[in-house]
C-alpha positions in Angstrom: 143.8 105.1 117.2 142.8 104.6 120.9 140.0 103.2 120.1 141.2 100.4 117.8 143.9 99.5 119.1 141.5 97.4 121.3 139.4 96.1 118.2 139.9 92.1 117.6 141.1 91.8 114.2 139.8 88.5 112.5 142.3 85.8 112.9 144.9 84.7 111.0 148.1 86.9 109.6 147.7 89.5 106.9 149.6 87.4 103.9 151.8 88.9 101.5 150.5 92.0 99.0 150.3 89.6 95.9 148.4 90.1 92.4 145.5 88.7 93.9 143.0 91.7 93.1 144.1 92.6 89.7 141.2 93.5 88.1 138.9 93.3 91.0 138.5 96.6 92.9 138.0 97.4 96.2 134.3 98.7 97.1 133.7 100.9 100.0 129.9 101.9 100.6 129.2 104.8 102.9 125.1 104.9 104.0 123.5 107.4 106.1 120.4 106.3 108.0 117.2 108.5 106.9 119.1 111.5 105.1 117.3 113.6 102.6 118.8 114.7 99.7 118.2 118.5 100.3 121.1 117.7 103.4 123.4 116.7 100.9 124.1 120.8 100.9 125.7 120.0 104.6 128.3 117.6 103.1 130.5 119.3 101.1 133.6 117.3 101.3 131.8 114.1 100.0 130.1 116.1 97.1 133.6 116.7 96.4 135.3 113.9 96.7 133.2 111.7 95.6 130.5 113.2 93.4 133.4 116.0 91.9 135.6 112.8 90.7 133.0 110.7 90.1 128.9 110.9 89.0 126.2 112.0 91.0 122.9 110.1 90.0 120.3 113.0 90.6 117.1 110.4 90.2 118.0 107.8 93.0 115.4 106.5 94.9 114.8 104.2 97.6 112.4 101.8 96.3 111.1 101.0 100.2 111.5 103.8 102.1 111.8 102.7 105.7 115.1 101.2 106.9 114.8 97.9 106.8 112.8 96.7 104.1 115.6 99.2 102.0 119.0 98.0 103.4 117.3 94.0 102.5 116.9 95.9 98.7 120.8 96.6 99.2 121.9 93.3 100.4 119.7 91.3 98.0 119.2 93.4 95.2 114.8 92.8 94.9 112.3 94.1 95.6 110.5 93.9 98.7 107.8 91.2 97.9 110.5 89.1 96.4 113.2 89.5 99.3 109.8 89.0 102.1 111.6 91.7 104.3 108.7 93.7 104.8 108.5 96.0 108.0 111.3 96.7 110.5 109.8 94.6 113.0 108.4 90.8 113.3 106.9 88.7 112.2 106.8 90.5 108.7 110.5 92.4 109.3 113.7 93.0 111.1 117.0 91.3 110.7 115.9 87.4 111.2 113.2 87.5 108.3 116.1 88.2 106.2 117.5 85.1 104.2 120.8 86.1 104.8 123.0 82.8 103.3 121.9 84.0 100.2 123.2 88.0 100.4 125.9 90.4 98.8 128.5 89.8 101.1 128.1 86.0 100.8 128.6 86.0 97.1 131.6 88.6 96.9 133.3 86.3 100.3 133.3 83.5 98.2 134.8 84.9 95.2 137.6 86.0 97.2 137.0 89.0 98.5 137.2 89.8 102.2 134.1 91.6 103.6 134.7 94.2 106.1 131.2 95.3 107.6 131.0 99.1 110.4 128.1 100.3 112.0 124.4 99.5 111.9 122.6 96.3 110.1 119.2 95.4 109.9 116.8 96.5 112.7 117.3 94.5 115.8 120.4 93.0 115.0 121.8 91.6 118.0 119.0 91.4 120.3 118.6 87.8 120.3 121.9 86.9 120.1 124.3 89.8 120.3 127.9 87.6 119.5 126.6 86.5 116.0 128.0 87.6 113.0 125.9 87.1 109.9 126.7 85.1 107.3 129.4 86.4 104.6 131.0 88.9 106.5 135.2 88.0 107.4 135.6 91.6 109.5 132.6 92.1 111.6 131.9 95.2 113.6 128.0 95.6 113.7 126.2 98.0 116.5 124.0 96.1 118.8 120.7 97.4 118.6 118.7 99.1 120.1 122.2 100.9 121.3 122.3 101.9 117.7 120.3 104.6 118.2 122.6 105.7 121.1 125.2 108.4 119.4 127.3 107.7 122.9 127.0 104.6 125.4 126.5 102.4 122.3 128.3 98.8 122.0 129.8 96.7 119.0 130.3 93.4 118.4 134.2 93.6 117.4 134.5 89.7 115.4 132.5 87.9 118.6 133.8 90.2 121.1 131.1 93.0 122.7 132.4 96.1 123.5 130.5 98.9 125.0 131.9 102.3 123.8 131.7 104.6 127.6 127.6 105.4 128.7 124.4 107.3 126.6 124.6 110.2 129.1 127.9 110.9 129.0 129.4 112.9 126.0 132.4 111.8 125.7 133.9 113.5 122.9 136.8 110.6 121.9 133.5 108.1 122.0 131.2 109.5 119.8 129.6 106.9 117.1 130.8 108.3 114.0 134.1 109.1 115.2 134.3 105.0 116.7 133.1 104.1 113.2 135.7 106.2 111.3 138.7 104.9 113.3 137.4 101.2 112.3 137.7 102.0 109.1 140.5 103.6 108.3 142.6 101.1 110.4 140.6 98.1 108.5 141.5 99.6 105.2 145.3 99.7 106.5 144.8 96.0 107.2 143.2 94.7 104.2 145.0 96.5 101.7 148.7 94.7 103.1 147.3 91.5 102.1 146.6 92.2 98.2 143.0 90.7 98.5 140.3 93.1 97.2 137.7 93.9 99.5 134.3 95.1 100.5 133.5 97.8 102.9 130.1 98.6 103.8 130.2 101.7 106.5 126.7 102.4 108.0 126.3 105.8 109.8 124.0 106.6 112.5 123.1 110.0 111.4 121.1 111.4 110.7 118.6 109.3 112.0 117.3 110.3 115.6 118.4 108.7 118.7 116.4 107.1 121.2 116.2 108.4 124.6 117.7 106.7 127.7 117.1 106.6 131.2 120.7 106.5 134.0 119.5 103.0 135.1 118.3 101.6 131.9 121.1 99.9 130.3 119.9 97.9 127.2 116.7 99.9 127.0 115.0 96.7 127.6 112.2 98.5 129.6 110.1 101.5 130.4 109.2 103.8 127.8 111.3 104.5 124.9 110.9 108.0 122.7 113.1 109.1 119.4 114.5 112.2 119.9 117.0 114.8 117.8 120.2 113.1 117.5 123.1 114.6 119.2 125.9 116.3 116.9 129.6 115.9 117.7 130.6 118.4 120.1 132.5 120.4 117.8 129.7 120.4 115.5 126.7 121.6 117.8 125.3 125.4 116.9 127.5 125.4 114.3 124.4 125.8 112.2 122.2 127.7 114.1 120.6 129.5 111.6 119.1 126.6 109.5 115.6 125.6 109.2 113.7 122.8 107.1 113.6 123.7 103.8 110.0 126.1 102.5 109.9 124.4 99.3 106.5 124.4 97.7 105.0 121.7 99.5 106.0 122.6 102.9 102.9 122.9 105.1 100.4 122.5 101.8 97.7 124.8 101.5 95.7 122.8 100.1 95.2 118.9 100.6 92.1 118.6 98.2 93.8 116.8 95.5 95.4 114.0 98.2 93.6 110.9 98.9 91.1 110.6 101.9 93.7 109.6 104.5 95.5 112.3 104.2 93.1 115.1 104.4 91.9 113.1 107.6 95.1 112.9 109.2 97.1 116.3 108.2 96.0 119.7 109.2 98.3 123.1 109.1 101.1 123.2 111.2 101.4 125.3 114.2 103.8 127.5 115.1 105.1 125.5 117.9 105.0 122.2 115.4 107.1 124.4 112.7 109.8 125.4 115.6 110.3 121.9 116.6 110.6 121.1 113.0 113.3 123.2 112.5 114.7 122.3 115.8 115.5 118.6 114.8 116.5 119.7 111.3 119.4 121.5 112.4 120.3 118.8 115.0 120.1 116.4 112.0 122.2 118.6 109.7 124.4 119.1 112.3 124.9 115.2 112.8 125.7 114.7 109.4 129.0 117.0 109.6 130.5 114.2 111.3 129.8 111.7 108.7 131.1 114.3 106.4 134.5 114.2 108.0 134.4 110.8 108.0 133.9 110.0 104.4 137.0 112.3 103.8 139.4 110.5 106.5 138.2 107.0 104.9 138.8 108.1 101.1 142.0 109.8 102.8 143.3 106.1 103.6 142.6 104.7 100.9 145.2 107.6 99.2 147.7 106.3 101.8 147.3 102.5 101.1 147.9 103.2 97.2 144.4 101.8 96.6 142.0 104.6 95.8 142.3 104.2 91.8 141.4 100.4 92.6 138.0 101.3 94.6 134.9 102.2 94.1 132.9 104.5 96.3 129.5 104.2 96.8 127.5 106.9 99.1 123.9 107.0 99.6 121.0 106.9 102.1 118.8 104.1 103.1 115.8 106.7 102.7 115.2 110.3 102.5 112.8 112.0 105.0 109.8 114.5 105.2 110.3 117.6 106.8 106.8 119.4 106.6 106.0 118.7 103.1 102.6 117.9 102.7 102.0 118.9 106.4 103.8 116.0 107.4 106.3 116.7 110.4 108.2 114.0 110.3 109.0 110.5 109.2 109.6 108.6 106.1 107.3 105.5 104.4 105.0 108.0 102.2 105.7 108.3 98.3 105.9 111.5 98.4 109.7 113.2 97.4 111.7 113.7 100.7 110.8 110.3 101.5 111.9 108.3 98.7 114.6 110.2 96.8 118.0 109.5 98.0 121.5 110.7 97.1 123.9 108.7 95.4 127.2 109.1 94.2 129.8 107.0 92.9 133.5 107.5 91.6 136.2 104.8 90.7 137.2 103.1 87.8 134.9 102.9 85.1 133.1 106.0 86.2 132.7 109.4 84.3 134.4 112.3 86.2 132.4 114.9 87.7 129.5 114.4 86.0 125.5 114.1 86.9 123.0 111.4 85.4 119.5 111.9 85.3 118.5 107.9 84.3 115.8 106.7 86.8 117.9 104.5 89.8 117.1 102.9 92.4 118.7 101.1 95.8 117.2 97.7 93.8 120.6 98.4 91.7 123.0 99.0 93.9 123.5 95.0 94.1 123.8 94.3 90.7 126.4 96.9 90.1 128.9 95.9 93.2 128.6 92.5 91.8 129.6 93.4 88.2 132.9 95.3 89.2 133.4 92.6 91.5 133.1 90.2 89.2 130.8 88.0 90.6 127.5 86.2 90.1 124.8 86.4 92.0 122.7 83.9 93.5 119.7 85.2 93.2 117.4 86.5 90.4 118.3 90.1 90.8 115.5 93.0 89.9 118.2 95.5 89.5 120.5 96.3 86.9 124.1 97.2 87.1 124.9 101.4 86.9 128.1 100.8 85.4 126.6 101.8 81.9 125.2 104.9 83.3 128.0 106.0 85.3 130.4 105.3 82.2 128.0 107.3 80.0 125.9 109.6 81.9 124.0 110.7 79.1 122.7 107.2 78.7 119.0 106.9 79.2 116.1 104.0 79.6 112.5 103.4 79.8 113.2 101.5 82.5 110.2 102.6 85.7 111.0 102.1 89.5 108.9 100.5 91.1 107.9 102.3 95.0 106.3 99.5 97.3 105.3 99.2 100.9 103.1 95.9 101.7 102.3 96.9 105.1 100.4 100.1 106.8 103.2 102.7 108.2 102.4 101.4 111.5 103.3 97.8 110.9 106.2 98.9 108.8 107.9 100.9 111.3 106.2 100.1 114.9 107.9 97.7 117.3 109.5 97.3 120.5 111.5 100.8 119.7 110.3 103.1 120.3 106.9 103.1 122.4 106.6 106.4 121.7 102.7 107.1 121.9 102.2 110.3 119.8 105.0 108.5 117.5 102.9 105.8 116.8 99.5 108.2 116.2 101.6 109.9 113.8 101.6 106.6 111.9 98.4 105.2 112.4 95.8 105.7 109.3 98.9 105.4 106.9 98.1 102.6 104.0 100.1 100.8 102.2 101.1 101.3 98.3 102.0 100.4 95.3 103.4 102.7 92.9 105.1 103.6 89.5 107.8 106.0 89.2 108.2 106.7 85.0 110.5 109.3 83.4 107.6 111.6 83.6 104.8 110.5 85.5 104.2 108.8 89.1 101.5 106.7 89.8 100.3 105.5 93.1 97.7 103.1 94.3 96.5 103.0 98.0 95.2 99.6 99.6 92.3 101.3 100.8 91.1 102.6 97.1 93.2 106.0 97.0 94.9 107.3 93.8 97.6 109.7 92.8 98.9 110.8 89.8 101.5 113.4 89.3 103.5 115.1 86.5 106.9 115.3 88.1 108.2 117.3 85.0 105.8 119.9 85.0 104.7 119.2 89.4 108.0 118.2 91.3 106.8 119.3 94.6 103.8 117.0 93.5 101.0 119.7 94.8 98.3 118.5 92.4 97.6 115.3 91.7 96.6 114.4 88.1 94.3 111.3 88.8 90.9 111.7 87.5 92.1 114.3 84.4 90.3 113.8 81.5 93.5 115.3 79.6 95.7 112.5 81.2 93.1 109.5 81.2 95.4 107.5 78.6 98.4 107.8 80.8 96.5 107.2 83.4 95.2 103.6 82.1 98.4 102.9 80.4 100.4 103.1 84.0 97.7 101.5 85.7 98.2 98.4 83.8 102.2 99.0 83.6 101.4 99.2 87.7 99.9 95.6 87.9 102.4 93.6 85.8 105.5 95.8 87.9 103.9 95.3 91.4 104.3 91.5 91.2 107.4 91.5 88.9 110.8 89.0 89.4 113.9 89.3 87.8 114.3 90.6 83.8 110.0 91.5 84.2 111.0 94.3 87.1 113.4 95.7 84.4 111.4 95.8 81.3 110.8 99.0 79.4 107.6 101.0 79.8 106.2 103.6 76.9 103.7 106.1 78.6 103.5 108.8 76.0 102.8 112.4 76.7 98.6 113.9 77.2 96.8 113.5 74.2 95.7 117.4 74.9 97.4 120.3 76.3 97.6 120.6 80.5 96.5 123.5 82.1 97.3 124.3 85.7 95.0 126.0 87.7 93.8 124.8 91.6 93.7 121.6 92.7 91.2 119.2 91.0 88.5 118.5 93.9 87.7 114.6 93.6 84.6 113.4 95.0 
């Protein structure tokens, strides 16, 4: 408690616990920062906590998978072409191409509720102006980039106030980022629930996104070079998992690449031995980061016991985006449609939501607006492209036609490059990389590449997606019918990104043998 007891509240006296929230409930929103959903294994207490008393939605994905294009989809609830956040860095990206008068926390502040914000925002928040707080948020405590990727030595703006949280190269154990962010919380809980008004929480972790390096005389990482490299776990936390390595699923360093489109046979040979060592190098750093988030998410629930609230709130937890992890011979990095990139966890419990349950319904980070504005009663101001989950995590069994639609509108390397980091061999890694359009149906995925390349996989029959179905003559109907289904979603608004899609199964049997060879 240290470390917020020197945290400025927002002004003004708590008032009186009154009736004031009857019938609204709290919402507290826990995001990791490029977590795959295989790490969900390292997080045991919020599997339990959350997804034990409440549903786990097995088919979440991210519907932009790089950071800030996705966390715009959660404030806005659209799409990226409708919400114009399109890259994490200008003129196309970032925090200030966001139209942020017009966000979740703006219409959920003026219904009533106060709006409690912890942790990272939109990329390079707080570089032009570190002591603004955006709009709709009443309890500000935002990381100052680029010291967001700075697991120690980062600072916060506390309500207009900056405070720097002790130096990058020293590990101080009582200042390490998620343990500052999980302090802020639970005293912010403490003070919001004595004043009867129902709130919104929205906690964003740094793991287990990587951190970027630091020099001793390079205080705001304003110049020199700047690399990402393996986050640093809590103290108590490092070698505790010493024995992990990525995951050797199916896809991981893919045989064969005959099947993927042109780019990707250019740009990915086999790994090396050395590659695959400092693969599994960073995944255990990454798992290990994420124990402290785990922690967390059970001292924050633990509060809300306390407080007498924790009937009265819903959790959300989830990820901004997944992450690959060799799949595909891909060592690193997010952006691609392919699995570890785009499928995210999500859980929920609270009121309204099944118990302990799993649905399998198609979801998306487009939806997560929609439903926080239902249980908070509110309406939007926006046309929203999601739908609410509330029907799905009443009824888990409950299924729709609905597709997902999986969008980038920039290459990887002006979705993701910038002033951090200047990594060179980071930014090869990207280069080549087109953007795509794709459709993500009950059954099938469809992808369409700006430079010409096609996918198409069976995800019921291909989950690792290892041969792509584009080209079959035993799928060529449900190849045209998603095709079309592709062009009306790619460019949809509103109630036309939610409309129902039939894509019935091949008109012959499929038969698996190697990799169709396109020419």
């Amino acid at each position: 408690m240290a470390v917020v007891a020197a945290i400025s509240a927002p002004a003004g006296a708590p008032a009186d616990r009154t009736t004031e929230s009857a019938g609204r409930p709290n919402v507290v929103v826990f995001m990791t920062d490029d977590q795959t959903l295989d790490m969900m294994r390292f997080l045991p207490r919020t599997r339990s906590l959350i997804g034990g008393q409440g549903v786990t939605f097995s088919r979440a994905y991210a519907s932009y998978p790089v950071c800030c294009p996705s966390r715009a989809t959660f404030l806005t609830g659209q799409y990226a072409h409708n919400h114009k956040v399109l890259s994490n860095q200008p003129p196309t990206g970032s925090y200030y191409k966001l139209r942020k008068w017009n966000t979740l926390p703006v219409w959920l502040r003026d219904a009533g509720y106060d709006t409690i914000h912890i942790g990272k925002y939109l990329n390079l928040y707080g570089m032009a102006n570190p002591r603004e707080i955006p709009p709709g948020w009443t309890d500000w405590h935002g990381s100052i980039d680029p010291t967001t990727y700075w697991f120690y030595g980062f600072t916060l703006n506390h309500n207009g106030k900056l405070r720097r949280y002790g130096l990058p190269w020293v590990e101080d154990p009582a200042l390490y980022q998620t343990d500052v962010y999980t302090s802020i919380a639970t005293d912010a809980i403490r003070r919001h629930a004595a004043t009867g008004k129902p709130f919104l929480l929205n906690v964003s972790f740094g793991p287990s996104h990587g951190e970027i390096s630091y020099g001793r005389n390079d205080q705001d990482a304003g110049g020199g070079e700047s690399f990402f490299v393996s986050p640093r776990p809590a103290q108590r936390h490092r070698g505790t998992l010493a024995g992990e390595r990525a995951p050797r699923g199916p896809g991981f360093d893919e045989e064969d690449l005959s099947d993927k489109p042109a780019w990707m046979q250019r740009k990915f040979g086999r790994m090396t031995e050395k590659t695959i060592a400092s693969l599994d190098g960073e995944y255990r750093a990454r798992a290990e980061s994420l124990l402290s988030v785990d922690e967390a998410v059970e001292a924050v629930l633990g509060q809300l016991d306390r407080s007498g609230i924790a009937d009265d709130t819903l959790v959300v937890f989830t990820s901004d985006n997944g992450f690959l992890q060799g799949e595909h011979r891909i060592p690193g990095g997010k952006y691609v449609v392919y699995e570890p990139s785009t499928h995210i966890p999500l859980l929920m419990r609270g009121p309204g939501v099944a118990p302990g349950a799993t649905s399998g319904e198609l979801v998306s980070n487009v939806d997560l607006a929609a439903t926080i504005a239902e249980v908070a009663q509110v309406s939007p101001k926006l046309e929203l492209d999601g739908r609410s989950l509330m029907p799905y995590a009443a009824d888990p069994s409950r299924r729709s036609a609905r597709p997902l639609l999986l969008e980038t509108t920039a290459s990887a390397r002006e979705s993701v490059d910038g002033r951090m980091p200047r990594d060179p061999d980071y930014l090869a890694q990207l280069e080549g990389i087109p953007a795509y359009r794709a459709i993500r149906q009950d059954r099938w995925l469809y992808v369409a590449y700006s430079d010409g390349g096609r996918e198409l996989y069976d995800m019921h029959r291909d989950p690792a997606q290892l041969r792509s179905r584009y080209g079959d003559p035993a799928v060529a109907d449900t190849q045209r019918r998603l095709q079309e289904a592709l062009s009306r979603l790619q460019s949809c608004v509103g109630a036309t990104c939610r409309a129902a899609v039939d894509v019935p199964p091949p008109s012959r049997p499929l038969i698996d043998t190697a990799p169709l060879r396109i020419g």
